[in-house]
DOKE-286318 format. One record per residue (C-alpha): residue number from 1; x, y, z; residue in one letter; chain. Coordinates in pm, 1 decimal, padded with zeros to 6 digits. Layout:
BEGIN
num; x; y; z; residu; chaine
NUM; X; Y; Z; A; A $
...
This chain:
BEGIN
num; x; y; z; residu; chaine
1; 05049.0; -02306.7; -01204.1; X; A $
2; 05303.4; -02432.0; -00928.5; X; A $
3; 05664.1; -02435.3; -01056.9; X; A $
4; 05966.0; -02588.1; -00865.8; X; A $
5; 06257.8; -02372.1; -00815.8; X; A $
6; 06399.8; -02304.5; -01130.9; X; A $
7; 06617.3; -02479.0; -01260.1; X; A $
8; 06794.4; -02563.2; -01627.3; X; A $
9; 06533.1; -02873.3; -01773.1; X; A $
10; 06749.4; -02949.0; -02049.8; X; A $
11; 07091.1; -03051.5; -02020.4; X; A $
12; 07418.1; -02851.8; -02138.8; X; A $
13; 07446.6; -03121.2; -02457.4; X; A $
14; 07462.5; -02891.1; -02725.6; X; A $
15; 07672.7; -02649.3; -02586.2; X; A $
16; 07905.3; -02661.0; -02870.1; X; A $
17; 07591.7; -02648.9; -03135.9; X; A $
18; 07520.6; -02273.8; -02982.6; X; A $
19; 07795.1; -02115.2; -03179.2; X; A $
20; 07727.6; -02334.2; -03531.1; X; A $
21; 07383.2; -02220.3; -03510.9; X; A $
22; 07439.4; -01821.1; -03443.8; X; A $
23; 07665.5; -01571.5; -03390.1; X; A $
24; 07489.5; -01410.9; -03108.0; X; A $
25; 07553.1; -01684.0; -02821.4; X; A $
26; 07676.3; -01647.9; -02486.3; X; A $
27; 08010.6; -01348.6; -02457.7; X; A $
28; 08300.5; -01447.5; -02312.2; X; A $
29; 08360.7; -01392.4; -01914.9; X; A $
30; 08629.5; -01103.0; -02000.0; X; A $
31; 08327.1; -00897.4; -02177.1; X; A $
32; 08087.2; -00938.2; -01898.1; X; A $
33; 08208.7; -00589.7; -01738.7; X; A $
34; 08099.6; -00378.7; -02005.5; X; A $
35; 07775.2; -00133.0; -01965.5; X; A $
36; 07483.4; -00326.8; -01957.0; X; A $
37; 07241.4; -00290.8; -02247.0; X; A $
38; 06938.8; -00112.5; -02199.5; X; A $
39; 06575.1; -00288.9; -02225.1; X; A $
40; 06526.4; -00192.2; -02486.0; X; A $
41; 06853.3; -00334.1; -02653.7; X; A $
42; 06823.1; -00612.7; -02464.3; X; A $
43; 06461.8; -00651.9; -02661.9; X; A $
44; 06613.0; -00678.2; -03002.3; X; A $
45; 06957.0; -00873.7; -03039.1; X; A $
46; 07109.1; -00757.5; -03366.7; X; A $
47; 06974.7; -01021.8; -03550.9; X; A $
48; 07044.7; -00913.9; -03936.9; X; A $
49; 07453.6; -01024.4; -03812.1; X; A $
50; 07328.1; -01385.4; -03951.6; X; A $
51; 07316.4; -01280.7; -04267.0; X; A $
52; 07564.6; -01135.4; -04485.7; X; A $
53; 07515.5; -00750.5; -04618.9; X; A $
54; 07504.0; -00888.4; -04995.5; X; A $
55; 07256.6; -01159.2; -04867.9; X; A $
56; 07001.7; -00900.6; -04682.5; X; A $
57; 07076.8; -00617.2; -05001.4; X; A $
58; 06956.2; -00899.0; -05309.4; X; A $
59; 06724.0; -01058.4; -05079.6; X; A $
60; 06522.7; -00740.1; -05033.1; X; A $
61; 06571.2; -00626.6; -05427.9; X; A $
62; 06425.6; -00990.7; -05520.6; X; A $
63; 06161.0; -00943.0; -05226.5; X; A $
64; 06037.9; -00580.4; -05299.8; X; A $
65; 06019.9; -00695.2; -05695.9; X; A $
66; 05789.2; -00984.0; -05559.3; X; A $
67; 05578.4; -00785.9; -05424.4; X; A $
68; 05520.1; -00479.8; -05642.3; X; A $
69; 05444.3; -00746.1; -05909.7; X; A $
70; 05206.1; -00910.6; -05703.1; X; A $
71; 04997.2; -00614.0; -05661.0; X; A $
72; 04977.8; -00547.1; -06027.7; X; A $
73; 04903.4; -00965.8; -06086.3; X; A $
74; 04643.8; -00859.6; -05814.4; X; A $
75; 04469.6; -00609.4; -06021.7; X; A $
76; 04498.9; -00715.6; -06385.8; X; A $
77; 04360.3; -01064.9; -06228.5; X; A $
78; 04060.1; -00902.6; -06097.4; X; A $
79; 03982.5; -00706.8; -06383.8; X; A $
80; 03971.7; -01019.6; -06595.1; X; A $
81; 03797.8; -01224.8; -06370.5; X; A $
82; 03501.5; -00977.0; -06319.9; X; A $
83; 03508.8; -00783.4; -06612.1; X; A $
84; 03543.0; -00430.4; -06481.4; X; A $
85; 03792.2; -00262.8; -06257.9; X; A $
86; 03774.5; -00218.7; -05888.0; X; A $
87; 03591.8; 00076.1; -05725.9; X; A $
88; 03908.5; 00357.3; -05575.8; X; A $
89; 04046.1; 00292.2; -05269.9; X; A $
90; 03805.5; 00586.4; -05125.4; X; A $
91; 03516.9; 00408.2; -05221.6; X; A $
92; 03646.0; 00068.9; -05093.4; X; A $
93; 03666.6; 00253.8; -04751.1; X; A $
94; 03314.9; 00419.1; -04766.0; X; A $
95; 03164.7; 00052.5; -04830.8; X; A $
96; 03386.2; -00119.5; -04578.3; X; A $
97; 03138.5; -00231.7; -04274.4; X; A $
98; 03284.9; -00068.3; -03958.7; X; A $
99; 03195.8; -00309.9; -03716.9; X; A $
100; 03344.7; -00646.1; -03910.8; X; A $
101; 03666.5; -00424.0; -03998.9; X; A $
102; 03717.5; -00367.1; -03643.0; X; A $
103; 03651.6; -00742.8; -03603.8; X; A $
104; 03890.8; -00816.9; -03868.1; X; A $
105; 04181.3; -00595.5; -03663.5; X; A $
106; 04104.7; -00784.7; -03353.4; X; A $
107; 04168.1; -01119.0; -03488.4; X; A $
108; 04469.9; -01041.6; -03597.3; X; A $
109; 04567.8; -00940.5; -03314.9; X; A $
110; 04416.7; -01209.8; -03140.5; X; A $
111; 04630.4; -01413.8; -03394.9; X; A $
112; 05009.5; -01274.4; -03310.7; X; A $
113; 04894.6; -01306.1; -02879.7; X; A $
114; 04830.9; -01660.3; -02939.9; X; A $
115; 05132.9; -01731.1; -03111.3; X; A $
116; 05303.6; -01536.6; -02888.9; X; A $
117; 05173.9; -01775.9; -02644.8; X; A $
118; 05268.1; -02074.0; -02762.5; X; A $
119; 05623.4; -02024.1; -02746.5; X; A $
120; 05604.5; -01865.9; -02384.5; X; A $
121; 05407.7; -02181.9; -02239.9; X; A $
122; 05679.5; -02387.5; -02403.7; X; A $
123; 05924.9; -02176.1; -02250.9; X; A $
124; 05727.2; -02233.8; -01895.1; X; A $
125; 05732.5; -02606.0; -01963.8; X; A $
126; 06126.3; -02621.3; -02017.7; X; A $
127; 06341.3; -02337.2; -01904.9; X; A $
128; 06075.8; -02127.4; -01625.7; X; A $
129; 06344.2; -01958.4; -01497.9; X; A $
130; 06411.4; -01774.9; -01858.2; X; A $
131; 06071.4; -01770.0; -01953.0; X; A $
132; 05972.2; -01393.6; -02035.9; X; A $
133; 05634.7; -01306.1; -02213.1; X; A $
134; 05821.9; -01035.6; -02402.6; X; A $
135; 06109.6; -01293.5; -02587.6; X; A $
136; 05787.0; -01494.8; -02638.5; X; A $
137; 05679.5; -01197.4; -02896.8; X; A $
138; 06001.7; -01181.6; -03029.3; X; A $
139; 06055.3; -01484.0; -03084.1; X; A $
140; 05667.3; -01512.2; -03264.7; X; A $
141; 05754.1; -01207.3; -03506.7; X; A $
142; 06113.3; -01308.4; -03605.0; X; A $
143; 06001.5; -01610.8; -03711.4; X; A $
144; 05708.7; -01503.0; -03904.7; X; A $
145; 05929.0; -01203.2; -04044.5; X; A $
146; 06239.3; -01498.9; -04170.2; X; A $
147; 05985.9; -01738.5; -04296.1; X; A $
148; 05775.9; -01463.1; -04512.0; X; A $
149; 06038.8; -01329.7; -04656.7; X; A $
150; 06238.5; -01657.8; -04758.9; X; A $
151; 06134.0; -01877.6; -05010.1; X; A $
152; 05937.8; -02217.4; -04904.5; X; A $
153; 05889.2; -02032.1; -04585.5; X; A $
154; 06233.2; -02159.0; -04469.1; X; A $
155; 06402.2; -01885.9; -04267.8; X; A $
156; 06222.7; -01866.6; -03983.5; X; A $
157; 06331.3; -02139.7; -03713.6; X; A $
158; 06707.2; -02071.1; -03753.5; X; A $
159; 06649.5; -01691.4; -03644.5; X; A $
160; 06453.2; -01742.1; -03433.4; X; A $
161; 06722.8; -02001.0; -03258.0; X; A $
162; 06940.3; -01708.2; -03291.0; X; A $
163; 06735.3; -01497.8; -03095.4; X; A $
164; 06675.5; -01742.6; -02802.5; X; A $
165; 07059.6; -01809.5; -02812.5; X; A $
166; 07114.4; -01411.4; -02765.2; X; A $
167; 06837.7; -01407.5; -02456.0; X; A $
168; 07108.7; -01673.0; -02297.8; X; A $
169; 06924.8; -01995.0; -02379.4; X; A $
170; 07201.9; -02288.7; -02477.4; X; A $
171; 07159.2; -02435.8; -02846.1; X; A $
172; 06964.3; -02724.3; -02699.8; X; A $
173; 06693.5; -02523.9; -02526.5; X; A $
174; 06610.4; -02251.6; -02792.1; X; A $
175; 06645.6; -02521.5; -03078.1; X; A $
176; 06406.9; -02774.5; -02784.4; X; A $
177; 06112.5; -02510.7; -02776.0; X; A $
178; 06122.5; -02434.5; -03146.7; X; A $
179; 06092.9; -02748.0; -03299.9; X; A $
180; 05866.0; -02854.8; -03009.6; X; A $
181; 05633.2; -02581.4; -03108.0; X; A $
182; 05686.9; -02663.5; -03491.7; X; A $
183; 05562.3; -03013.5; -03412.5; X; A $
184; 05271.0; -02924.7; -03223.4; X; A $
185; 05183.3; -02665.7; -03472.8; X; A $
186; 05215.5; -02836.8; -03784.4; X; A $
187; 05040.1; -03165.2; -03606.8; X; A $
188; 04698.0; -02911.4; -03494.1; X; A $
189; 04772.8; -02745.3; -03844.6; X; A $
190; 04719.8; -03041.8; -04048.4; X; A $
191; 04449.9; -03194.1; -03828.1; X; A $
192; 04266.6; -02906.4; -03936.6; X; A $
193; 04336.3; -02888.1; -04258.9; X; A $
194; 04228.1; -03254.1; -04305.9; X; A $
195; 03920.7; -03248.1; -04154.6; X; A $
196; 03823.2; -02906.7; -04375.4; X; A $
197; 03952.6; -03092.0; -04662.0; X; A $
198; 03741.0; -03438.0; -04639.4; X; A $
199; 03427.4; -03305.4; -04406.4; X; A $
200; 03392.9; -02960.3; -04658.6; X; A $
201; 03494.8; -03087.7; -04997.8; X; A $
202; 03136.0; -02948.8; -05135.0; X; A $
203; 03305.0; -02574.2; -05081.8; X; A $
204; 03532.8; -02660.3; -05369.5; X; A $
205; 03245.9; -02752.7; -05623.0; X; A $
206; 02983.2; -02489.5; -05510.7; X; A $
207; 03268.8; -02175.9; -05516.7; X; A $
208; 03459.6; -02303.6; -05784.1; X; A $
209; 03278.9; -02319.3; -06110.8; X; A $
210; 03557.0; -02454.3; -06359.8; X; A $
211; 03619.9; -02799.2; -06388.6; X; A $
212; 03992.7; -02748.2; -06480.3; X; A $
213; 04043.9; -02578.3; -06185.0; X; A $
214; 03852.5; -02754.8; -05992.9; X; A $
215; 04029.4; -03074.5; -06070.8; X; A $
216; 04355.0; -02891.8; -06037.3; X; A $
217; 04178.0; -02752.9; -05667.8; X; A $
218; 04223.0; -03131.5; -05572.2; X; A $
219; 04465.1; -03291.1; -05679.7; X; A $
220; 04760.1; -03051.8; -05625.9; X; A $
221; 04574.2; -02966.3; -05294.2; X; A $
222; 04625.8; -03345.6; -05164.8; X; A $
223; 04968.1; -03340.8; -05281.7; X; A $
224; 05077.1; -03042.0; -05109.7; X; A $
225; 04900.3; -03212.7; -04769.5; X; A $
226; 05089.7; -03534.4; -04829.4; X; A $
227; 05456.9; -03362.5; -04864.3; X; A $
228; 05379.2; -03103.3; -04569.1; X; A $
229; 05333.8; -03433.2; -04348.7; X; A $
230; 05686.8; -03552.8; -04417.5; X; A $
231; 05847.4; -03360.1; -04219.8; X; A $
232; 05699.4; -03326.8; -03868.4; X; A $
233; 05674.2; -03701.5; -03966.6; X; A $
234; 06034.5; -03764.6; -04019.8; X; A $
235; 06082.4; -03590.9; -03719.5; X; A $
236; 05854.0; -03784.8; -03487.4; X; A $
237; 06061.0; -04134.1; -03689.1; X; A $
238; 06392.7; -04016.9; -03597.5; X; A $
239; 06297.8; -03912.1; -03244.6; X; A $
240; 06096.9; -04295.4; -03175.9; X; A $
241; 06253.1; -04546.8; -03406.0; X; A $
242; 06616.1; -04339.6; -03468.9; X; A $
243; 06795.5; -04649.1; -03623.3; X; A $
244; 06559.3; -04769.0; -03822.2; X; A $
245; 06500.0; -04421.5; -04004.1; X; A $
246; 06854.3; -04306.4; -04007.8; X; A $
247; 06903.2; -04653.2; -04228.1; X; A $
248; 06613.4; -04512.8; -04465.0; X; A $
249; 06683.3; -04193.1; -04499.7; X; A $
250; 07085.8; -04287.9; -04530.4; X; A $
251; 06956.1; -04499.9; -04821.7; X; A $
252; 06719.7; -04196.3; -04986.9; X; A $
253; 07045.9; -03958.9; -04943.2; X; A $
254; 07307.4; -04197.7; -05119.5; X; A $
255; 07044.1; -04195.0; -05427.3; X; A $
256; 07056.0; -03831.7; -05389.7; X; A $
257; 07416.1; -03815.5; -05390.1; X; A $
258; 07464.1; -04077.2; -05715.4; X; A $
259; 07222.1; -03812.6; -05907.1; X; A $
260; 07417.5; -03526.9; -05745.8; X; A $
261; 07122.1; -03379.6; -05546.2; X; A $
262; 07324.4; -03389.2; -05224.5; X; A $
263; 07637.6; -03302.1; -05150.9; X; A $
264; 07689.0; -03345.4; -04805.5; X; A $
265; 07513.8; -03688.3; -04657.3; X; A $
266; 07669.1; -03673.3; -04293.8; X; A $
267; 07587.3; -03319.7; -04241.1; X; A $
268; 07206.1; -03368.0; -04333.5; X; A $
269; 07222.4; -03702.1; -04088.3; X; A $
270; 07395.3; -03547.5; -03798.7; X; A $
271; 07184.7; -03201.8; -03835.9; X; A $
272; 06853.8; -03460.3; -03843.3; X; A $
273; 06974.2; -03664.1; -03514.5; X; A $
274; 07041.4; -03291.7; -03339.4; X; A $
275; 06669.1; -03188.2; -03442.8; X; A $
276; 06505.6; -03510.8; -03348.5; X; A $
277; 06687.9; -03520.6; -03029.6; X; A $
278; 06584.6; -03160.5; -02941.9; X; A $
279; 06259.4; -03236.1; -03029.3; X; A $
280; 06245.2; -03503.7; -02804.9; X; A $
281; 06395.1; -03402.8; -02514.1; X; A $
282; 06171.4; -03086.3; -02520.5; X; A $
283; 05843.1; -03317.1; -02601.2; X; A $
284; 05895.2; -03509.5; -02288.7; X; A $
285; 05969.4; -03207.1; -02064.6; X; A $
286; 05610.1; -03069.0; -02172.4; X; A $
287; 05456.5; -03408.4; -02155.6; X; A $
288; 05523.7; -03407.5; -01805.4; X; A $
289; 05337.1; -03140.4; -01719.2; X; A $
290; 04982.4; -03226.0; -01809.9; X; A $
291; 04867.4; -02798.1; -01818.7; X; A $
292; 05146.6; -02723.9; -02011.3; X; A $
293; 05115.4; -02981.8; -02262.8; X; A $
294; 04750.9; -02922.5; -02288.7; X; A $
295; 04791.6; -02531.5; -02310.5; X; A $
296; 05039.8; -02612.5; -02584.0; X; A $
297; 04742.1; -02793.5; -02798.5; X; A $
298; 04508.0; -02506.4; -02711.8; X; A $
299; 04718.4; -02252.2; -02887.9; X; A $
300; 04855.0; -02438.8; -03143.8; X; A $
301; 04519.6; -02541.9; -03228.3; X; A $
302; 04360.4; -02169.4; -03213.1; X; A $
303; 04593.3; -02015.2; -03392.9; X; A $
304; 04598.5; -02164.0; -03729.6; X; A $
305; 04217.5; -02198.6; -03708.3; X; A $
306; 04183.0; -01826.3; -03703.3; X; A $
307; 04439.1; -01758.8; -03924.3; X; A $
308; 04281.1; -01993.8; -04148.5; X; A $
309; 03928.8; -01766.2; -04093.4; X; A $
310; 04150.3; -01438.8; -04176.8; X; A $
311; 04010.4; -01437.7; -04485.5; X; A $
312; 03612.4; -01492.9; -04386.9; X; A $
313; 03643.6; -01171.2; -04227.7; X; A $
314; 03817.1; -00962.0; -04482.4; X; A $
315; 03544.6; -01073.6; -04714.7; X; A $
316; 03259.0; -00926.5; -04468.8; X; A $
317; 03445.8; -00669.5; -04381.2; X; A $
318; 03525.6; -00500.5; -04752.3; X; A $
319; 03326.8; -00832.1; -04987.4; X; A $
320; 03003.7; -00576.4; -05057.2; X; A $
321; 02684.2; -00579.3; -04916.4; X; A $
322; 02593.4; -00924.7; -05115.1; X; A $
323; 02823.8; -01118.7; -04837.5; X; A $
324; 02581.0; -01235.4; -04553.0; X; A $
325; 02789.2; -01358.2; -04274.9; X; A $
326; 02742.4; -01711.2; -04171.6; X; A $
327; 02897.6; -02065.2; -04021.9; X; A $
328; 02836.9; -02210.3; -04355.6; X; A $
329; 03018.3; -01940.1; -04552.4; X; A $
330; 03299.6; -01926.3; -04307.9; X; A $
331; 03395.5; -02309.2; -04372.2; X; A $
332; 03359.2; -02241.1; -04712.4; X; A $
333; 03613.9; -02006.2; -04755.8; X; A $
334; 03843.3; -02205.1; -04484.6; X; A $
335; 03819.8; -02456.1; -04681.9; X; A $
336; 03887.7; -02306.8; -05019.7; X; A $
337; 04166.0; -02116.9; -04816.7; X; A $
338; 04320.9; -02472.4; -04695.6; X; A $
339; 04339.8; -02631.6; -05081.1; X; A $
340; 04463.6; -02291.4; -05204.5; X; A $
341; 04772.2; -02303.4; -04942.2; X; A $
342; 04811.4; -02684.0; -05014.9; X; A $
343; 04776.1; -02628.3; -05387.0; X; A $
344; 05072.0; -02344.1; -05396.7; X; A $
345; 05342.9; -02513.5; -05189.2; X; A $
346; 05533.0; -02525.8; -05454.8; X; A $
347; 05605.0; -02177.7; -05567.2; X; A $
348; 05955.8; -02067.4; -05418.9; X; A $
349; 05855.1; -01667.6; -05380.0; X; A $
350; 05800.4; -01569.4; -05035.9; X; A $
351; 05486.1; -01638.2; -04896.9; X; A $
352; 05375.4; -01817.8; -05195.7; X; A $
353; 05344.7; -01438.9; -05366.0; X; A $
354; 05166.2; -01438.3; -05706.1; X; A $
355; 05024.2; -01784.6; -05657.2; X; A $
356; 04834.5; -01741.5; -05352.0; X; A $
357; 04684.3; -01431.1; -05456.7; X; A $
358; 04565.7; -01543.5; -05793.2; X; A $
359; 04455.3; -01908.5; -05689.3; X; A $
360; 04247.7; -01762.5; -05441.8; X; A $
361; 04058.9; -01555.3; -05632.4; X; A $
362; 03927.0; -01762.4; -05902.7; X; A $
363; 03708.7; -01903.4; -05619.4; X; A $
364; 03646.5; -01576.6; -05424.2; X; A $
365; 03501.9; -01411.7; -05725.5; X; A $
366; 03158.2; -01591.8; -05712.4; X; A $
367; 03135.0; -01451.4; -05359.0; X; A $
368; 03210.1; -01134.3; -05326.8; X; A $
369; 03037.4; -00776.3; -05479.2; X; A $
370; 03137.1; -00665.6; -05831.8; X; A $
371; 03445.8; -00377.6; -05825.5; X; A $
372; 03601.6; -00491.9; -05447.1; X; A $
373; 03771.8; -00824.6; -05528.5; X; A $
374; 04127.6; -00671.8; -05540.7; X; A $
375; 04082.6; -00488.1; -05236.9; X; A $
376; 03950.1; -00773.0; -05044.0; X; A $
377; 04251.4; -01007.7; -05130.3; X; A $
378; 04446.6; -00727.1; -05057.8; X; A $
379; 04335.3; -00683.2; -04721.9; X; A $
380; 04329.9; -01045.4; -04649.7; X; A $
381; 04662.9; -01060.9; -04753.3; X; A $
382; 04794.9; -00788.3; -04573.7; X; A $
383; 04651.7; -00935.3; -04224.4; X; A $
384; 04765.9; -01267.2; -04307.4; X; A $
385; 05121.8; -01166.1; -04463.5; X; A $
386; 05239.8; -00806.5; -04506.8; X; A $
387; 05152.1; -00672.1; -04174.1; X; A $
388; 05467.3; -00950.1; -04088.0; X; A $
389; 05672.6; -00794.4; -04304.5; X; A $
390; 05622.5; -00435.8; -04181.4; X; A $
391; 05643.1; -00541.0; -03811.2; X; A $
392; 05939.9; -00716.1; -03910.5; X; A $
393; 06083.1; -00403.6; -04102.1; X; A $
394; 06004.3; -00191.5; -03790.0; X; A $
395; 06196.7; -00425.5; -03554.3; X; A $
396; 06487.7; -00427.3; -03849.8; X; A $
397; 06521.3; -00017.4; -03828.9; X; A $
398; 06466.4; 00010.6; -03429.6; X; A $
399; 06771.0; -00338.2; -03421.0; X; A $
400; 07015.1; -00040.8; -03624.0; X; A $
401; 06924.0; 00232.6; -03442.3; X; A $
402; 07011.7; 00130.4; -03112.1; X; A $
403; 07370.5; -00045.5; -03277.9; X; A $
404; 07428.1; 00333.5; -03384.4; X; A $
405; 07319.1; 00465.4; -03022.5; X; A $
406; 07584.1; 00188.7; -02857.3; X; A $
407; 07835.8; 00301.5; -03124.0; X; A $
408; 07778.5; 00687.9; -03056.6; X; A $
409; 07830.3; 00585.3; -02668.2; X; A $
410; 08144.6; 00419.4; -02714.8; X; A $
């Protein structure tokens, strides 16, 4: 991949945005003779300065209380739904199949390289000269870390804008490559989900014996499509046809304010135009480059698709002998996997906690060998969602323990 000499792609614009958006931006000239921070500092910026100590302290009460009751919704759930309770966790191991476990690891770590990737071709396509494979991971895991632990998966761009902004990329390149990555994402995500969701609809009625649930199964499942198309769509308006949707969505916001919904209309405007206009200026950079942009697809495209598998191979890996590995059944449970996530948009706990868990299994049941069903949620879970949260918690401890190593040196 040729590269001209490097050079900044986007320009200084949103200088000024850099501080609004994080507290971790460029130091002033006078602090530039102090010791150098080692690589590993340099790795992890102290990120958890966003937040407030209050904020993180109830945040993790409210998210550790999510989780231990998930678990238990977990196992009374299975209980109910197959009438006995789960084998230990001994036995669980002894009937695990080796080979599809092992199968099961390296996907998911096939997963986190490929969305590690996505942000480091991005970075190629619009600031080479900063582009390091290493901020690429970062960036990947902070993001995953902020939006599982946030409700509506919401806290994961900003951080990870604070990251970029600590690695010395200006507000309008880090906030550029995330929301041109978001785009991308969401545009291969949904494409996917789509297809899955019109091409496979016969997964819902051959898994899914109840007719309650299976009407629920579709009709919540199309909703949740339709509103996680707004926004990458409002996006893609305000980049293309900017007046035209700034008079729309000025319109939607002064109903908002009447009913008391909103209460500031310029803000949300301005913060849309900034977004849009990062978005686009980013788009075209990659759009440019014909390898980029298509290596950009690739990845976005893998990515979800496997993670959207994860749980296909948690169920051959610890479903039972009575799972026979197939095409057919892995489309099936993609599928049931796709209107699950659609169907549960709308539960505020982290990672759609509780919901996802106990949605899922009400079609899972039918598949999977009597006494494991808790254990193979679990385990799909814990690929798909905790092992986030425990990278995230390791990057957390490592962020204080070098702040206490810099302190101890002063």
């Amino acid at each position: 991949m040729e590269e001209k000499a490097p050079q900044n792609l986007i320009p200084p614009e949103d200088e000024q945005n850099c501080q609004s958006q994080a507290q971790t931006n460029e130091q002033p000239t006078e602090e530039a003779a102090q010791p150098q921070q080692t690589n590993a500092d340099a790795l992890f910026p102290p990120l958890e300065q966003a937040r407030s100590k209050k904020s993180r302290i109830l945040s993790n009460i409210f998210f550790a209380i999510v989780i231990v009751t998930s678990f238990f919704f977990m196992y009374q759930l299975s209980a109910k739904f197959t009438g006995q309770k789960d084998v230990s966790f001994a036995e669980m191991i002894a009937g695990a199949n080796l080979k599809y476990v092992l199968l099961l690891v390296g996907i998911f770590l096939l997963i986190l390289t490929i969305d590690a990737l996505k942000y480091y071709v991005i970075m190629r396509a619009t600031c080479p000269e900063k582009a390091k494979f290493r901020n690429a991971v970062m960036v990947s895991l902070v993001g995953k870390y902020y939006d599982y632990i946030t409700p509506f998966s919401s806290g994961g761009q900003p951080f990870q804008i604070v990251y970029l902004n600590g690695k010395g990329y200006r507000g309008g390149e880090s906030s550029a490559i995330i929301f041109v990555k978001f785009a991308f994402n969401m545009s291969m995500w949904l494409t996917i989900c789509c297809l899955l969701m019109t091409l496979n609809n016969g997964a819902l009625s051959a898994y899914v014996t109840d007719a309650a649930q299976l009407q629920w199964f579709i009709v919540a499942g199309w909703i949740g499509f339709g509103l996680n198309c707004l926004f990458p769509l409002f996006i893609v308006m305000f980049a293309i046809f900017p007046k035209m949707t700034e008079t729309i969505t000025r319109w939607m916001l002064n109903i908002g304010y009447k009913l008391r919904l909103v209460k500031d209309k310029e803000h949300i405007i301005d913060r849309a135009k900034q977004i849009a206009d990062d978005f686009k200026r980013g788009f075209f950079l990659v759009l440019k480059k014909p390898l980029y942009f298509f290596l950009t697809a690739l990845t976005c495209f893998a990515e979800p698709f496997l993670s959207m598998a994860l749980p296909y191979f948690a169920v051959i890996a610890f479903g039972g002998s009575g799972v026979t590995p197939g095409y057919e059944l892995m489309f099936a449970i993609m599928t049931l996997n796709v209107y699950t996530q659609m169907s549960v948009m709308f539960v505020p706990t982290p990672g759609n906690s509780l919901a996802m868990e106990g949605l899922f299994m009400a079609p899972l049941k039918t598949i999977v060998s009597e006494g494991v069903l808790f254990w193979t949620v679990l385990c799909w879970r814990f690929f798909s969602y905790y092992a986030y949260i425990v990278i995230g918690i390791v990057i957390t401890v490592v962020q204080v323990i070098l702040r206490n190593k810099r302190k101890t040196a002063k």
